[in-house]
N, C-alpha and C positions, 0 to 999 in steps of 0.2 A: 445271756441277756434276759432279764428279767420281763416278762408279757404285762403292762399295764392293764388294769380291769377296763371294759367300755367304758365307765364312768371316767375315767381319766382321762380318755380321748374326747368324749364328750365335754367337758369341764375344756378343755383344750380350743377346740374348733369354736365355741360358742363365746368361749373370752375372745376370737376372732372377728364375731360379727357382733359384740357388746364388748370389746376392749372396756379395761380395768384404764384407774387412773394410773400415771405414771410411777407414781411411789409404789402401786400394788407390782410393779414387773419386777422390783429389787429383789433378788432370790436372798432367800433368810438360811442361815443355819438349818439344817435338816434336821426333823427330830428322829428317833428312832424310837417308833412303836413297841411296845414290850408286853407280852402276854403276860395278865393279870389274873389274878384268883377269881375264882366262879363267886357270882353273887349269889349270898343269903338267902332263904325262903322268907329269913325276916323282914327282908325290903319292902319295896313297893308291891301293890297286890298285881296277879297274874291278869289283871282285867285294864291297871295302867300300865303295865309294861306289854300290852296287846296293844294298846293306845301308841305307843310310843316308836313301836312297829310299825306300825301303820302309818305314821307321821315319816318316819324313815323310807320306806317302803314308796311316797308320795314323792319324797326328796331324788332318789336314785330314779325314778319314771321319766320326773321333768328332766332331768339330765340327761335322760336315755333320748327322751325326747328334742332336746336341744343338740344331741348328738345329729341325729336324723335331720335337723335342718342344716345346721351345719357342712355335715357330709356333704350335702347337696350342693352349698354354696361353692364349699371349696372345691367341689369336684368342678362345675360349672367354670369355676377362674381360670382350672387348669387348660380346661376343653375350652375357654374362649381365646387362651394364650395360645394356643397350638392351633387353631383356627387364623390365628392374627399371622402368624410364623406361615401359616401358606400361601395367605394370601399377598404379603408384605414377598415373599418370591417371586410368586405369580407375576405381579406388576412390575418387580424389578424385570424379570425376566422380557414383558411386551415393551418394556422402555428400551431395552438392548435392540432387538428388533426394528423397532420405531427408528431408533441412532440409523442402526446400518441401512435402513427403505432413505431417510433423512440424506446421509452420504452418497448414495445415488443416484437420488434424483440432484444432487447436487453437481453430483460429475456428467449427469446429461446434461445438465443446464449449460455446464461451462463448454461441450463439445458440441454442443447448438451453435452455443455462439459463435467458436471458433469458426464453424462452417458456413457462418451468415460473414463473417469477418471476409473470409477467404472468399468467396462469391465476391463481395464490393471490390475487394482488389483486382481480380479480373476482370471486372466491366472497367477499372478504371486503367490498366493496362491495356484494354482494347480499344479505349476511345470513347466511351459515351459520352453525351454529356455532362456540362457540370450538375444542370438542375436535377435530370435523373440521377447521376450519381450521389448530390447532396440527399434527395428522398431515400434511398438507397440504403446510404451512412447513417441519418438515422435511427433507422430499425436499431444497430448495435444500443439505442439508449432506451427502445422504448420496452413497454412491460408489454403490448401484445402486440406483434409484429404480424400477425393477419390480420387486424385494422386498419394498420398502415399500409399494406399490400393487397387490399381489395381489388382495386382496377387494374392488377396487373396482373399477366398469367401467370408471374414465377411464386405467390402465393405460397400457393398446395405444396409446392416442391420444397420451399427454404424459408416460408414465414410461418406456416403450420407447423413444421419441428419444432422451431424454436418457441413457438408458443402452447404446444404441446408440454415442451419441459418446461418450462416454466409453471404450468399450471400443478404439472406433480409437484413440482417444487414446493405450493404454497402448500400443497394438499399432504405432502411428509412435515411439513415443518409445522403446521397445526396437530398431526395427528402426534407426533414429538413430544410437541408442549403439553397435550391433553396426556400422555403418556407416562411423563415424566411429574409432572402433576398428581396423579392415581399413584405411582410408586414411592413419593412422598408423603403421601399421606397414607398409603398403608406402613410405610417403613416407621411414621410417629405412632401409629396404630398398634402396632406390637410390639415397639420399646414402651407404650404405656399397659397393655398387658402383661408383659413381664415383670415391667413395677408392680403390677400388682398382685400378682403371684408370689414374686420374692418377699413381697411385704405380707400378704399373708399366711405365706410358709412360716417365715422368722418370727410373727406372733404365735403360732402354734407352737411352735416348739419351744419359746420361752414358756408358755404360758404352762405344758407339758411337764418343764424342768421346774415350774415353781411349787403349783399342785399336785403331784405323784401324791406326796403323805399324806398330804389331807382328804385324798379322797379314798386312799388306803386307809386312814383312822378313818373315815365314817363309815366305809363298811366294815374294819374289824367292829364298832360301837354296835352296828344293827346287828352282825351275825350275834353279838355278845348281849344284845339284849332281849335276841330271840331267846338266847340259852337261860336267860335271866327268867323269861315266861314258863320256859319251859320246866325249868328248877319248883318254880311257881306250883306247877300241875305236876309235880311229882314224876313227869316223862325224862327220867334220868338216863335212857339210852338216847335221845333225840338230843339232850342237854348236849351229853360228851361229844356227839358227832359236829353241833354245829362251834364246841368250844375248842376242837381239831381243828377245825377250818381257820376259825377264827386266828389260833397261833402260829399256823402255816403263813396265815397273810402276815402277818408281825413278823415272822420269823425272816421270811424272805425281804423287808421290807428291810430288816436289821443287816441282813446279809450283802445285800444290793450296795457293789459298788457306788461310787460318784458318778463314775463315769457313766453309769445307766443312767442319769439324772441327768448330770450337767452337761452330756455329750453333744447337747441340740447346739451349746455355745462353742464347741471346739469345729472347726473347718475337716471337712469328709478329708481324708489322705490323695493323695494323686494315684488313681488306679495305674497298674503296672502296667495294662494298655492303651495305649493312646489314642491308637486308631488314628485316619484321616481324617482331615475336614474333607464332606461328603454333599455342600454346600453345591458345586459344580456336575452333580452328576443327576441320570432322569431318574423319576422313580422306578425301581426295580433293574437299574444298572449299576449300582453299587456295587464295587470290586470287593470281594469277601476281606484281601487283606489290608481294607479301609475299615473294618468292623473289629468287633472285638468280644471273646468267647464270653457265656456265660458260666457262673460257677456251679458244679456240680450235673452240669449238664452232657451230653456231647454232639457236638456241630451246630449248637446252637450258638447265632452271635446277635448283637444288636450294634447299632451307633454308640460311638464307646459314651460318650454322659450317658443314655440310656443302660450302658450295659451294667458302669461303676454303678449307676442309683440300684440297679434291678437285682447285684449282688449284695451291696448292703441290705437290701432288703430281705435276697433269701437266706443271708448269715441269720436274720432279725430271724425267721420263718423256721431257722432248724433248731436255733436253741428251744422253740416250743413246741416242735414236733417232730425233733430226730435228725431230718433227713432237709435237702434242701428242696425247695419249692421246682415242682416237675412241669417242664414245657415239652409240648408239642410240637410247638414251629413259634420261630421267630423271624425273621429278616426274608422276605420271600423274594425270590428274583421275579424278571417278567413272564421267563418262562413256566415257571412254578403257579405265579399268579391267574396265567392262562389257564394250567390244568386244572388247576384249583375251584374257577370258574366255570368249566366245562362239565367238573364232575358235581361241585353244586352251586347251582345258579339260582338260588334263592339265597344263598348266606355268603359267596363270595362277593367281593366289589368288585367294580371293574378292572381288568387290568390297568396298572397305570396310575389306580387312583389310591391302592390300598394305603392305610402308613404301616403296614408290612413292607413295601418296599423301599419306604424313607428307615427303617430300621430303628423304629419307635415302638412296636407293639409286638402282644406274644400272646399264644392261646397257651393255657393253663392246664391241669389235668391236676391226678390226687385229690381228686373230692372239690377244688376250687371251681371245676366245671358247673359243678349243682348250686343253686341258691339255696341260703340257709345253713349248707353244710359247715362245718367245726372250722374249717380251712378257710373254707369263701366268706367265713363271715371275718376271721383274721385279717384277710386281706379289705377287707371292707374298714375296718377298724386301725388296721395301720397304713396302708398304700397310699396314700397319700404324702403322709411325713416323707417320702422317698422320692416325690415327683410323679405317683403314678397313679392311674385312677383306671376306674369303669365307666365309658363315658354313658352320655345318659340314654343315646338310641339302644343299649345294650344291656340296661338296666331292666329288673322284673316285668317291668310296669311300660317298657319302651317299647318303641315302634318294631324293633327285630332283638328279641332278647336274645343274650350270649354271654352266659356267666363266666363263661371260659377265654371274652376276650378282654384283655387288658393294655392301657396307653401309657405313653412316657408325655410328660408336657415341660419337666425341666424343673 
């Protein structure tokens, strides 16, 4: 697999947050870049072909630089989709709860009454009156039955129960409503973050499979018109080096399957592990054979979407550097989480809370650990396309930097 320049990624992310009109997203016939003859010292003088570099030079910045916004964006979507995804649990979760406080005080309610029931028929098998037993019968209809049993002493004993449950009653069935209300509206909350995630993934990658060439010709144009300057000032060793370069990118450009191009439009394959849904379980009690290995790894696993996106991506990762993308830890149980935190409690999270334990995230290693390095800026450059990012507490510039930790958002 062929490694796009940042400019293509950039070019990518930035058609994301200035989408092109609809006609611009029909992918056209690919051309295929071809290394050209060195230009003439007859040409232009070596003083506008410095000009021209320069002008090129300005073009690849802003792009570099609309990369960097970008980035950010789409990082942000991911990490507010994966944010929505906890919280849209979270409230499902206090609604389950709420149900079952709800059902119980429902069945106190109904065993009150049986017992306020059952009282009136023995006073009425013993003889009381009719009037006192009409006050009596009563109670079965009223909503607080120590009001109606003030002046009498059996109150405390049989009209306080009942009015006792009845009160949890209102007090479950409001907390219900309130409950069931919060899990609705986080559950609309992150089916519209994941729209919008899907939808800005799917422009990236078209907009990826449309521009590849074009931003491969404009850098073969600049390296070749550096060479053009350089032909210019008679620097014939600097010439051939950057007219090497130049043909490398053509040449690879020629070489590059379709599939590298058009792949963003073909559906990922169904990974060969499936894993559980892992929707039912706490954090950091996930059964291992709910999870599913990473490639190239060993004992590493994650949440199988996690895991499928996280090997595409270290396939992407070895055609450019050999080897596949090296982890340290991935999926940490609760126990692990604890020692983890004991040993360092300025970088570990709580137990309980990591999404180490949801089986989203991995610390990294092979030079991805350090910011800047050849690797960490790869993954800066393509982790995204795959679902996966750095989120922003952990970025250079963030509240707890950790170049080495990395998320799944989907």
């Amino acid at each position: 697999m062929l490694r796009l320049p940042a400019a293509v990624t950039a070019l990518a992310l930035t058609a994301v947050l200035f989408p092109a009109p609809a006609s611009a997203l029909v992918p056209s016939p690919r051309p295929t870049p071809a290394p050209s003859s060195v230009p003439t010292p007859s040409g232009p003088s070596s003083a506008e072909l410095n000009e021209q570099v320069d002008k090129q030079r300005a073009l690849l910045a802003e792009q570099e630089a609309g990369l960097t916004a970008a980035s950010r964006t789409a990082r942000e979507t991911l990490e507010a989709y994966q944010i929505a995804q906890r919280q849209a649990e979270e409230a499902a979760r206090v609604a389950a709860e709420q149900a079952q406080r709800l059902a119980a005080a429902k069945q106190a309610t109904e065993q009150a009454g049986a017992r306020l029931a059952g009282y009136i028929g023995s006073m009425y098998r013993t003889g009381m009156g009719n009037r006192q037993l009409s006050l009596y019968s009563s109670a079965l209809d009223a909503e607080n039955p120590r009001e109606l049993f003030s002046g009498l002493g059996l109150a405390q004993r049989v009209g306080g129960n009942q009015s006792n449950a009845l009160n949890e009653l209102g007090v479950a069935e409001a907390a219900q409503e309130v409950a069931a209300a919060q899990a609705a509206a986080a559950d609309q909350a992150q089916k519209a973050a994941e729209a919008q995630a899907a939808t800005a993934k799917l422009a990236a990658d078209q907009v990826v499979a449309q521009l590849a060439d074009q931003v491969a010709a404009r850098t073969v144009a600049l390296l070749r018109t550096q060479a053009a300057a350089a032909a210019a000032l008679e620097q014939e060793n600097k010439r051939a080096s950057l007219l090497v370069q130049a043909d490398l990118i053509a040449r690879q450009r020629a070489e590059a399957p379709d599939a590298a191009i058009d792949g963003a439009f073909v559906p990922r394959p169904m990974a060969a592990c499936q894993g559980q849904d892992t929707k039912g379980y706490p954090n950091g009690m996930i059964p291992p054979e709910a999870l599913c290995p990473l490639w190239g790894t060993r004992g590493q696993i994650l949440r199988a979407d996690a895991a499928a996106a996280f090997n595409d991506m270290s396939k992407a990762y070895a055609q450019e550097f050999g080897v596949p993308i090296c982890v340290t830890d991935s999926y940490r149980n609760y126990d692990e989480q604890v020692a983890v935190a004991a040993a360092k409690p300025d970088l570990a999270a709580r137990p309980g809370s990591s999404n180490h334990g949801w089986g989203v995230a991995t610390d990294l290693c092979d030079g991805i650990q350090a910011f800047g390095s050849v690797t960490h800026e790869w993954m800066v450059d393509n982790s995204m396309l795959f679902g996966w990012f750095l989120p922003s507490w952990a970025q250079q510039n963030g509240s707890k930097p950790e170049p080495w930790h990395w998320e799944f958002a989907g």
